[in-house]
Wavefront OBJ file of the C-alpha trace (Angstrom):
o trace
v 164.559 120.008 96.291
v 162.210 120.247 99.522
v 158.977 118.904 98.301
v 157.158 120.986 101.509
v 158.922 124.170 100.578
v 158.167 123.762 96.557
v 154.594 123.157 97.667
v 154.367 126.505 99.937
v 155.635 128.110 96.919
v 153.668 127.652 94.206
v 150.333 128.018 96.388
v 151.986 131.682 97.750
v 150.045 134.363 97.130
v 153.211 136.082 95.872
v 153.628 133.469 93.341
v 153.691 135.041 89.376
v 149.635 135.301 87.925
v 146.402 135.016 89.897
v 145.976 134.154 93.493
v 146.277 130.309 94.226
v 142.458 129.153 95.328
v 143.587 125.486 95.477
v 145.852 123.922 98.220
v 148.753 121.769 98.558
v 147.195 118.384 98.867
v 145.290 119.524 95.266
v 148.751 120.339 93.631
v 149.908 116.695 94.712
v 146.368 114.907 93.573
v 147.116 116.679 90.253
v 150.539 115.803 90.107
v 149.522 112.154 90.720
v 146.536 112.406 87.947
v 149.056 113.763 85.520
v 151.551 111.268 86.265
v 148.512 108.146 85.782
v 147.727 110.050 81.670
v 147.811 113.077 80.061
v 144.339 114.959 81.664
v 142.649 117.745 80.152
v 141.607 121.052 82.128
v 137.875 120.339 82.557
v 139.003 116.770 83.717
v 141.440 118.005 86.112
v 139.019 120.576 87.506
v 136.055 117.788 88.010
v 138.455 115.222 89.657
v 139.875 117.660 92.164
v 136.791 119.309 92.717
v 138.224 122.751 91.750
v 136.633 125.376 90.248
v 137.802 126.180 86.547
v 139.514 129.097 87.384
v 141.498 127.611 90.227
v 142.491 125.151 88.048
v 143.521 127.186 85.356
v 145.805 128.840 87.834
v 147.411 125.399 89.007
v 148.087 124.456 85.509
v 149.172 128.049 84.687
v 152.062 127.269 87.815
v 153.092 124.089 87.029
v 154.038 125.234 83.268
v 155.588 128.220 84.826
v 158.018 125.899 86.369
v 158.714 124.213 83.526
v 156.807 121.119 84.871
v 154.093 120.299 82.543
v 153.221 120.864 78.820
v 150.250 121.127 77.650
v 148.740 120.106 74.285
v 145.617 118.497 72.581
v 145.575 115.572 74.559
v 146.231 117.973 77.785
v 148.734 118.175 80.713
v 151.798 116.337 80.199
v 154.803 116.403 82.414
v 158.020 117.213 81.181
v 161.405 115.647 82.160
v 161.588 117.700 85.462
v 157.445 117.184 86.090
v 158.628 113.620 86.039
v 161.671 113.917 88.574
v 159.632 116.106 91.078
v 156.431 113.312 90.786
v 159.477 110.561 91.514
v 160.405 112.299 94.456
v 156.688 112.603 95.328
v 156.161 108.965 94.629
v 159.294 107.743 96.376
v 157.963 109.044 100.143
v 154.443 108.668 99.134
v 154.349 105.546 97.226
v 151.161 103.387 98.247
v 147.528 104.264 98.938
v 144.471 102.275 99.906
v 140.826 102.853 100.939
v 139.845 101.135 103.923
v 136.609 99.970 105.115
v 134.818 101.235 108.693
v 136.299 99.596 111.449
v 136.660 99.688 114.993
v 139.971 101.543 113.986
v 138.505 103.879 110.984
v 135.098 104.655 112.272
v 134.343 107.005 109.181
v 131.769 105.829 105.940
v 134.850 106.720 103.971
v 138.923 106.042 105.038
v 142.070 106.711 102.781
v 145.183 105.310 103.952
v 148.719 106.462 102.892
v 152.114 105.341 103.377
v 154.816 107.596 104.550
v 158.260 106.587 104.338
v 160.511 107.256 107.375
v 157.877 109.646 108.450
v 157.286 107.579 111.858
v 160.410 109.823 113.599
v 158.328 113.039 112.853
v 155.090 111.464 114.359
v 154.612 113.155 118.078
v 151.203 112.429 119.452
v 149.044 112.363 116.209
v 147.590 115.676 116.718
v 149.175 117.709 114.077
v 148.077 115.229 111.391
v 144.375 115.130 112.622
v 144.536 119.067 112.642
v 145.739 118.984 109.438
v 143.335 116.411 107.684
v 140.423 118.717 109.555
v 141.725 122.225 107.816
v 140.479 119.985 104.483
v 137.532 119.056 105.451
v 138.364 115.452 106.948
v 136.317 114.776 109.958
v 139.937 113.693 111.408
v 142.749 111.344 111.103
v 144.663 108.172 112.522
v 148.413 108.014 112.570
v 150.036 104.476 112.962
v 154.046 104.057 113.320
v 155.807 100.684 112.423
v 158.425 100.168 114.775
v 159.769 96.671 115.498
v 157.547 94.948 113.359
v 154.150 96.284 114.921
v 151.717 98.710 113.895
v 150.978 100.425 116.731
v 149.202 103.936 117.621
v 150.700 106.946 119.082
v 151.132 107.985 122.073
v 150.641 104.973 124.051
v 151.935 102.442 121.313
v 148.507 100.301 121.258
v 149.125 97.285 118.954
v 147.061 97.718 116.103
v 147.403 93.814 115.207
v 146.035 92.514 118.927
v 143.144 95.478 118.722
v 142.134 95.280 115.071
v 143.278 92.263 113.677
v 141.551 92.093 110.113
v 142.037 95.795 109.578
v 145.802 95.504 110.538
v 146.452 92.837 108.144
v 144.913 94.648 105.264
v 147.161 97.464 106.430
v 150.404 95.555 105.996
v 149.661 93.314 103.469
v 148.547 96.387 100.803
v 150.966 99.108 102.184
v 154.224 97.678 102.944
v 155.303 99.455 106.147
v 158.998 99.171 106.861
v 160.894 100.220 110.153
v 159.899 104.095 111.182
v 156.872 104.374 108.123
v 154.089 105.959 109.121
v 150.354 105.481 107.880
v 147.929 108.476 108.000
v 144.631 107.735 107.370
v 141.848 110.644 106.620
v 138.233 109.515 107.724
v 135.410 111.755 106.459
v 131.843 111.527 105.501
v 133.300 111.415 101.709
v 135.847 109.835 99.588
v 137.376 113.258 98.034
v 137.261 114.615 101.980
v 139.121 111.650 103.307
v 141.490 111.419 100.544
v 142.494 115.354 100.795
v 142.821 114.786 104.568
v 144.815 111.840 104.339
v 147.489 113.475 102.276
v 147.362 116.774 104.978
v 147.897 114.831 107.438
v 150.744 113.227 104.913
v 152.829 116.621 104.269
v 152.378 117.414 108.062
v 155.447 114.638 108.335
v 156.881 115.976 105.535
v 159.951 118.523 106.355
v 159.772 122.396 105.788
l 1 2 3 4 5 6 7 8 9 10 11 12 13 14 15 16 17 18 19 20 21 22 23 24 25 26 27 28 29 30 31 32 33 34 35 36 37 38 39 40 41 42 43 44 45 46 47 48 49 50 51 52 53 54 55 56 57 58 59 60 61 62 63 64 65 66 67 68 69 70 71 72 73 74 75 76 77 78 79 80 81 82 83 84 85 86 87 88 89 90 91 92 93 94 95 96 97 98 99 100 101 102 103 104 105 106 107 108 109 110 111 112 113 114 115 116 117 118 119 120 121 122 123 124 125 126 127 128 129 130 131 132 133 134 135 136 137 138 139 140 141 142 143 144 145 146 147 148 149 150 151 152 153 154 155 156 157 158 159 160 161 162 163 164 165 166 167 168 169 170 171 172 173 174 175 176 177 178 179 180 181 182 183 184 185 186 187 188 189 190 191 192 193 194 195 196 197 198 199 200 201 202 203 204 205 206
C-alpha cells in the first residue's frame, strides 16, 4: 500500500460522504491517537482541533475502509487499521519536543524521525513549505549520513554547531544511515506538531 497515495485518497473530495475539512497530517494524528486507546468522537475532535463535523467525516472514512470500529468505548482499529498504523509506525516511529535553541528558534519544536527519508531530502525547502501550509511558522530538515547530523544544503554539522541540542537529537530519536529529522517550529505545540509531520509526508513517496 502507498501510505501518501491512501492519504490523498481518503481526504479527496471525490471520496464517498461529505467533503473532507481535515488534512492528511490530522488523519495520521488520529491514526496515532487510536492506535495509543480506543478515543471517543468528542475526544478525537478536541485533540486534533477539528470541528465535530470534520471529525465525524474522518471517522465516517476510516470505517468506510474497513479500518476502525466503533463502539461504546469509541474508535477501535480493526485488524487492517492495525497493519496500515504498522506501516505508519515503521517509517515514522519516534517523536520528541525540543526546546528553543540556536537550531529550533521557535517557543514550541516537534521533532520526527523519518526512516530512509534522507535520499528524498533536496534543499529543505519543500518540507518548510509544507509545515507552513499548516500553520507552522517553518521547519528544519537534518540528514544522518556517516554518522553526523548535518543540515542541508551545505552539510553544517549539527554536533560542532549545536552540541546539547544534537545530542538530545540522537540520543531520543535514533537516526540511522540516510534518516531524516523534520522538525516543525511554531508559536504552538498543535502548530508545530501538524507541521512537523507535513514536512514528514513531503519525504514520503506519491
Amino acid at each position: 500500500m502507498c501510505l501518501k497515495r491512501f492519504l490523498k485518497e481518503l481526504t479527496s473530495e471525490k471520496a464517498p460522504g461529505p467533503s473532507a475539512s481535515f488534512s492528511e497530517v490530522h488523519l495520521v494524528k488520529a491514526l496515532e491517537l487510536i492506535a495509543e486507546k480506543p478515543i471517543g468522537r468528542n475526544k478525537l475532535s478536541k485533540k486534533l482541533k477539528l470541528g465535530e463535523g470534520a471529525t465525524r467525516t474522518l471517522i465516517e472514512r476510516l470505517k468506510e475502509r474497513s479500518l476502525i470500529t466503533v463502539n461504546r468505548v469509541g474508535c477501535i482499529f480493526s485488524k487492517k487499521g492495525e497493519k496500515l498504523w504498522n506501516m505508519f509506525h515503521a517509517v515514522f516511529p519516534r517523536k520528541i519536543i525540543l526546546e528553543k535553541s540556536g537550531l529550533t528558534l521557535a517557543p514550541f519544536n516537534v521533532a520526527i524521525l523519518v526512516k530512509g527519508g534522507g535520499n528524498k531530502v533536496k534543499f529543505g525547502m519543500e518540507q518548510r513549505d509544507a509545515a507552513l501550509l499548516e500553520g507552522a511558522t517553518g521547519a528544519t530538515t537534518l540528514i544522518f549520513k556517516e554518522g553526523k547530523l548535518t543540515v542541508p544544503p551545505e552539510q553544517r554539522d549539527v554536533a560542532e554547531d549545536f552540541p546539547k541540542i544534537h545530542r538530545k537529537i540522537v540520543d531520543s530519536l535514533e537516526p540511522e544511515e540516510d534518516d531524516a529529522i523534520v522538525i516543525g517550529n511554531a508559536d504552538t505545540l498543535e502548530k508545530a506538531e501538524y507541521g512537523a509531520l507535513a514536512a514528514a509526508l513531503s519525504l514520503v513517496n506519491s
